[in-house]
N, C-alpha and C positions, 0 to 999 in steps of 0.2 A: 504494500500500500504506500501511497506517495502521503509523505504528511505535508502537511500546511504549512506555505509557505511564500514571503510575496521579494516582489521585486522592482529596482526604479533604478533608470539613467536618467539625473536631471538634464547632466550638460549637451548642448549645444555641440558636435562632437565634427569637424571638419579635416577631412584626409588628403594630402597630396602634394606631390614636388608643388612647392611654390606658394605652400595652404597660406604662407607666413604674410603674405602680401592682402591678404582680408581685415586683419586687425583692426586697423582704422573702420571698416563697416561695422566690426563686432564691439567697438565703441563706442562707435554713435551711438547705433541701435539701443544699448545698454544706459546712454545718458551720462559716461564720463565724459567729463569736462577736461578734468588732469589726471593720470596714469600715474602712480609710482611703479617703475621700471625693475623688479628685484631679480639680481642676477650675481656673478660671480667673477672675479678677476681672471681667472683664463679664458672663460667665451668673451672677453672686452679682449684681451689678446690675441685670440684667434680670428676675431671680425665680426664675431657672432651681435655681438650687443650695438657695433656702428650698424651691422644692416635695422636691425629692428629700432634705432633711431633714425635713420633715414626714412622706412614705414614712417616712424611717429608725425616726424618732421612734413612729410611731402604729405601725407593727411589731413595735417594742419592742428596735431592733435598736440597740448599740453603735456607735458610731460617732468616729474622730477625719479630721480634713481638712487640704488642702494647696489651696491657690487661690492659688500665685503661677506657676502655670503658664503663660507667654508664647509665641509663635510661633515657630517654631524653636527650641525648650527646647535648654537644653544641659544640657551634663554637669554643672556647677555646681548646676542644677535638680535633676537627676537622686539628687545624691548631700545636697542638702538634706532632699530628701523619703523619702529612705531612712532617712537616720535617725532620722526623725520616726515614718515606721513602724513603725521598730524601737523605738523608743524608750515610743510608746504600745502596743506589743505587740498590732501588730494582724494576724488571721492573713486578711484578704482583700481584694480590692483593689477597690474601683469607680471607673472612668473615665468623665468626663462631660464630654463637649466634643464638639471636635472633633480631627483627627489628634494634636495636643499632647499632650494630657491622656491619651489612651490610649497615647500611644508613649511619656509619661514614665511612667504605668500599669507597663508590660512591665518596660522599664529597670528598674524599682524593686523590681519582683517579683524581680529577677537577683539586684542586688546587697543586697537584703534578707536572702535566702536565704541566699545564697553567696559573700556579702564582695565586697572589693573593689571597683576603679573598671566601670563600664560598657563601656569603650575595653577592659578588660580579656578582653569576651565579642565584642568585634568582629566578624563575619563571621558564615558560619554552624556550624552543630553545635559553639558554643565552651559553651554554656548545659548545665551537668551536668545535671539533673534538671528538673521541671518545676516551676514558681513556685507559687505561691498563687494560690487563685482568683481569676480579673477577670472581672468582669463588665463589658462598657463599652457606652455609652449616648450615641451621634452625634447630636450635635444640627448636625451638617450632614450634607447631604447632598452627601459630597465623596471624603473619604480611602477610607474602606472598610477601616480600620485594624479593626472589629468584627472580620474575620473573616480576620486576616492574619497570617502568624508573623513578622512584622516592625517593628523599632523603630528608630527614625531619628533622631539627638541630635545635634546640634552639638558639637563639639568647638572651643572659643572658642580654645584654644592653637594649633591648627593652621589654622582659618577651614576646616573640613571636617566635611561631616553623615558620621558612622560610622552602618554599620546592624547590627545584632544579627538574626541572623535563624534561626528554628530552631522546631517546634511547642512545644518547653519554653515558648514564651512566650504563644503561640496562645492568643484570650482562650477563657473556658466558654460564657458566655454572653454573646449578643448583643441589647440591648435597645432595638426600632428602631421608634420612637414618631414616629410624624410630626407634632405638635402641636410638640414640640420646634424645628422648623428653622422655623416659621412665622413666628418674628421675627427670622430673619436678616436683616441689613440687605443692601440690590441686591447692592451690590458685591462682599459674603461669596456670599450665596448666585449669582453668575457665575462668581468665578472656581474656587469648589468644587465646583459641577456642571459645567465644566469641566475639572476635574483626573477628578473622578466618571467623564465618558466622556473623556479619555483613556488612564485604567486601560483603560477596556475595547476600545478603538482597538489600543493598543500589544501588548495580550493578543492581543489579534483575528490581529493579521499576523505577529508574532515569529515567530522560525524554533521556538520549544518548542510552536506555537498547537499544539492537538489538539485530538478531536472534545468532551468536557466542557467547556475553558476557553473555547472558542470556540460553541458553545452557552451559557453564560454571559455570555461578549460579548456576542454579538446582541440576547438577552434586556434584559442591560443599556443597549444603545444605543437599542432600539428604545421603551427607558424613558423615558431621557435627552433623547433626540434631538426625540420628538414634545412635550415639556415642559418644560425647558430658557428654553425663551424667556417661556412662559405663567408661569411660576415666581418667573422674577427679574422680570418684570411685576409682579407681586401673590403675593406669599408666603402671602395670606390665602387661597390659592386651594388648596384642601383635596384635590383630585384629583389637583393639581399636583404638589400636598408628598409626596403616600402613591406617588405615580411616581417621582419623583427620589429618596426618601430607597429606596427598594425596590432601585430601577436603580443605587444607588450599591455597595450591600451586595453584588450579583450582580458588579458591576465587580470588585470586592473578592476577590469568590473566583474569579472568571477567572484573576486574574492572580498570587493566591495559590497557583496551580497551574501555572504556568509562570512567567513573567515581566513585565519591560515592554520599555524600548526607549531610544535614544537621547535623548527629551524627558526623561523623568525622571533619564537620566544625569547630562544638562545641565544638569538645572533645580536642581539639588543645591549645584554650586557655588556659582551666581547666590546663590543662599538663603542661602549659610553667608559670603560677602564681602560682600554686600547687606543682608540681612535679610529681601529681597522673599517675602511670604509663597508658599506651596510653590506653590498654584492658580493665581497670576499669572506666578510664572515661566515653571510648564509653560504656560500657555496662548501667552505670547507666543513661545518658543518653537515650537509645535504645525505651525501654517503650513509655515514653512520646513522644517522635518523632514520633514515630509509631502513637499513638493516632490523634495529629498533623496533619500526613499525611494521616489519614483514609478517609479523604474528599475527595480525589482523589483516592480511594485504587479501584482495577478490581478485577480481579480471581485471577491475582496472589497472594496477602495476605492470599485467600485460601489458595493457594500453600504451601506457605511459613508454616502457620497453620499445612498444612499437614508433611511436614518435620520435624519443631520443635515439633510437637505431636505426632508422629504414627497414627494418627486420622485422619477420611476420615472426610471432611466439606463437614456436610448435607445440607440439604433444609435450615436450619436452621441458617446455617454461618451467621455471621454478621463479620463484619470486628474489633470489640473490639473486638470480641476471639482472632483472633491473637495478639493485644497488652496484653492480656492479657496471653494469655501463653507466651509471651517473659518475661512479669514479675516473673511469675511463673518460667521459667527458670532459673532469674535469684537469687532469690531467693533460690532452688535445690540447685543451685554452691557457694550460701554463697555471692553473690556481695549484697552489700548495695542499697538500694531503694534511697538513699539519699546521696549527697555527706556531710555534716555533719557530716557521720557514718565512711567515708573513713577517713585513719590513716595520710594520708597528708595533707590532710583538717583542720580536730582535730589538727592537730602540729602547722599547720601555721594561728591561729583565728578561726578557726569553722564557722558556719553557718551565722552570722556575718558580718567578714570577706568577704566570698564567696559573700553574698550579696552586698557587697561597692564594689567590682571587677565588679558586673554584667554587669554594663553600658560599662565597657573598652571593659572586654570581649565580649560583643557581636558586639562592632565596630571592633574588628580584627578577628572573627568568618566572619564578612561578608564580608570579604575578601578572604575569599577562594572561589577555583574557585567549588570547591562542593556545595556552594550554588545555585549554577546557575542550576544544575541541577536535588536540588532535587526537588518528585513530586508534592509540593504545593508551588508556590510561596513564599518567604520569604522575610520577610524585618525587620529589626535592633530591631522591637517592641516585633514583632513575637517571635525574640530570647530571648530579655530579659526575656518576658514572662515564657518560654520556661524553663531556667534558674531559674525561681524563681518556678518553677513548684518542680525542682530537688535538692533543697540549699541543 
C-alpha cells in the first residue's frame, strides 16, 4: 500500500545554455527594484560574477553585492551580509554559486526581514513569513540548494552546521545554465556531482522515499550516473554539463520532499570540525554507509548498481556490488577512501585528530533529522563505528 503523502515545486524552475540572460525578466516580474548580488571571490575571478553584472547593468536593474562568501559560510557570514542588505535597502536576493552562496542567500532573507541571529530560526517552521525574493543561479552541479527549503550555516561557536528549514525560504526562481559549471575545476566538479547523486541515492531508499521523490531519484541518477565520469573528464563536454547540472536540480527536489540519510548526517560534523568541503565529506563517507545499510537494501540498490554502472544486475547481484562500485567511483574521480588523505584533515591533526573528535561528532550527527530516516536504524554506537571505519 502506498501511504500518504504530498508534494510541491514552488520555484519558477528555467533550463539552458544561456538561461543566465533572463534575470532581468525574473526581476521585474518579481518587483525588485535593487538585487543584493551574493557570491564568492573565485567566480569574481573566473568572470562568472562580471557576466551577471553586465545582465544586471544592461537590464537597467539596481544592484548592491556580497563576495566574501567561503565554504561552509557561517553565521558570522551570514549576519555580515545582512546588514549590508539592509543597509543598501535592497528588496531581493540573487545567489550565485554554488550550495554557499544560496544557503547564505536564504539565511539573509531570514534575518533581513525578521531581525535577529540565524541560530535564532534553527530547525524547521521557526521562519514567520516568507523572505524576499531569490532567485539563485548553481554554477555547480552538486547541492541542489535551487530548489530546496533549506539552509545550512556553520555555527563557529559550537563547531556545528544549524539548518533553517521551512518553504518561507524556498528560492522563486531557479536559474540552471549549464555554460556556468563548465569551468569547474576536476576536483569541484567530483566531488559535487557526487554529493549531486547522493541526494538522490539517500532520497531513493529512506524510509519517507514515495512514489514522486523516488521518481525524481531515478531520473536524477540515471543523469548522474551515465555522466559523472564523462564530466569530471572534460567539463568542456557540453552534453555532459546540460546532464549533470539537470540531474542535480531533480536530486534537489527528491529529497526536498522527503529527506536524506545517515551520509549527510555525518558528513555535517566532519565539515563544521574540519572545514572538509560538504561533497568530499559525503563522498568519503558514501561507501561505508552503503555497506551499513545493505541489511535493509531491496531492488533498489540494484537500481542504483545499475545507474552508477551501465550494468544490468544479474541473477547474481548481491547488494556489496553496489557498495562496491560507489567505491570504485569514487576512486575514478580521485576522492580519498579515507579522510586522513583529505587536505583538511592533514592540516588540522590527521587521523589522530579525527579520531579524538569521533565521540562529539557522532553526538551532533545524531541530531539531524536525517537520521530518522535513514534505512537501518541508527544509534550514536553505530556512528562512531561508522566513523572509525572512515578516519
Amino acid at each position: 500500500m502506498i501511504k500518504d503523502f504530498g508534494f510541491i515545486i514552488p520555484q519558477n524552475c528555467q533550463f539552458g545554455m544561456g538561461a543566465l540572460k533572463k534575470l532581468p525578466d525574473f526581476l521585474k516580474a518579481a518587483g525588485s527594484t535593487k538585487v543584493m548580488l551574493i557570491s564568492d571571490r573565485m567566480l569574481e575571478e573566473i568572470g562568472v560574477v562580471d557576466k551577471v553584472r553586465k545582465i544586471l547593468a544592461d537590464g537597467g536593474l539596481e544592484y548592491a553585492e556580497y563576495l566574501d562568501v567561503v565554504g561552509n559560510p557561517t553565521t558570522d557570514i551570514v549576519k555580515e551580509c545582512g546588514e549590508k542588505y539592509v543597509a543598501e535597502k535592497c528588496n531581493g536576493l540573487l545567489a550565485v554559486g554554488g550550495g554557499s552562496p544560496m544557503d547564505v542567500a536564504k539565511a539573509v532573507g531570514v534575518v533581513a526581514k525578521f531581525g535577529g541571529d540565524i541560530g535564532d530560526y534553527e530547525g524547521v517552521g521557526k521562519v514567520p513569513g516568507k523572505i524576499d525574493t531569490l532567485i539563485c543561479v548553481p554554477t555547480t552541479a552538486g547541492t541542489g540548494s535551487e530548489v530546496t527549503v533549506a539552509a545550512v550555516i556553520t555555527d563557529t561557536k559550537r563547531n556545528y552546521k544549524l539548518s533553517v528549514l521551512g518553504p518561507e525560504i524556498s528560492p522563486d526562481y531557479a536559474v540552471m545554465d549549464p555554460e556556468l559549471i563548465m569551468t569547474a575545476p576536476a576536483s569541484v566538479a567530483a566531488a559535487c556531482g557526487v554529493d549531486a547523486l547522493i541526494h538522490a541515492m539517500e532520497s531513493y531508499i529512506n524510509t519517507d522515499a514515495n512514489p514522486f521523490s523516488k521518481a525524481m531519484a531515478e531520473a536524477a541518477m540515471s543523469l548522474i550516473g551515465a555522466n559523472i565520469r564523462a564530466f569530471v573528464g572534460n567539463r568542456g563536454n557540453a552534453d555532459a554539463a546540460c546532464a549533470m547540472m539537470l540531474g542535480s536540480t531533480f536530486a534537489g527536489i527528491a529529497f526536498a520532499n522527503n529527506r536524506l540519510g545517515d551520509i549527510h548526517a555525518m558528513s555535517h560534523p566532519v565539515s563544521a570540525f574540519f572545514n572538509v568541503p560538504h561533497g568530499v565529506a559525503n563522498a568519503v563517507l558514501m561507501p561505508k554507509i552503503f555497506e551499513f545499510n545493505a541489511i535493509c537494501a531491496d531492488e533498489r540498490y540494484a537500481k542504483i548498481y545499475e545507474y552508477v554502472t551501465g550494468k544490468k544486475a544479474g541473477e547474481d547481484f548481491v547488494p556489496q556490488m553496489t557498495c562496491d562500485a560507489l567505491a570504485q567511483l569514487n576512486a575514478d574521480l580521485g576522492i580519498p577512501a579515507h579522510f586522513a588523505d583529505v587536505a583538511q584533515v592533514k592540516a588540522n591533526g590527521g587521523a589522530a585528530r579525527f579520531e579524538e573528535l569521533i565521540p562529539q561528532m557522532a553526538i551532533d550527527a545524531m541530531k539531524s533529522g536525517n537520521v530518522t530516516v535513514n534505512p537501518r536504524k541508527t544509534s550514536v554506537k553505530d556512528v562512531e563505528a561508522l566513523y572509525a571505519q572512515v578516519k
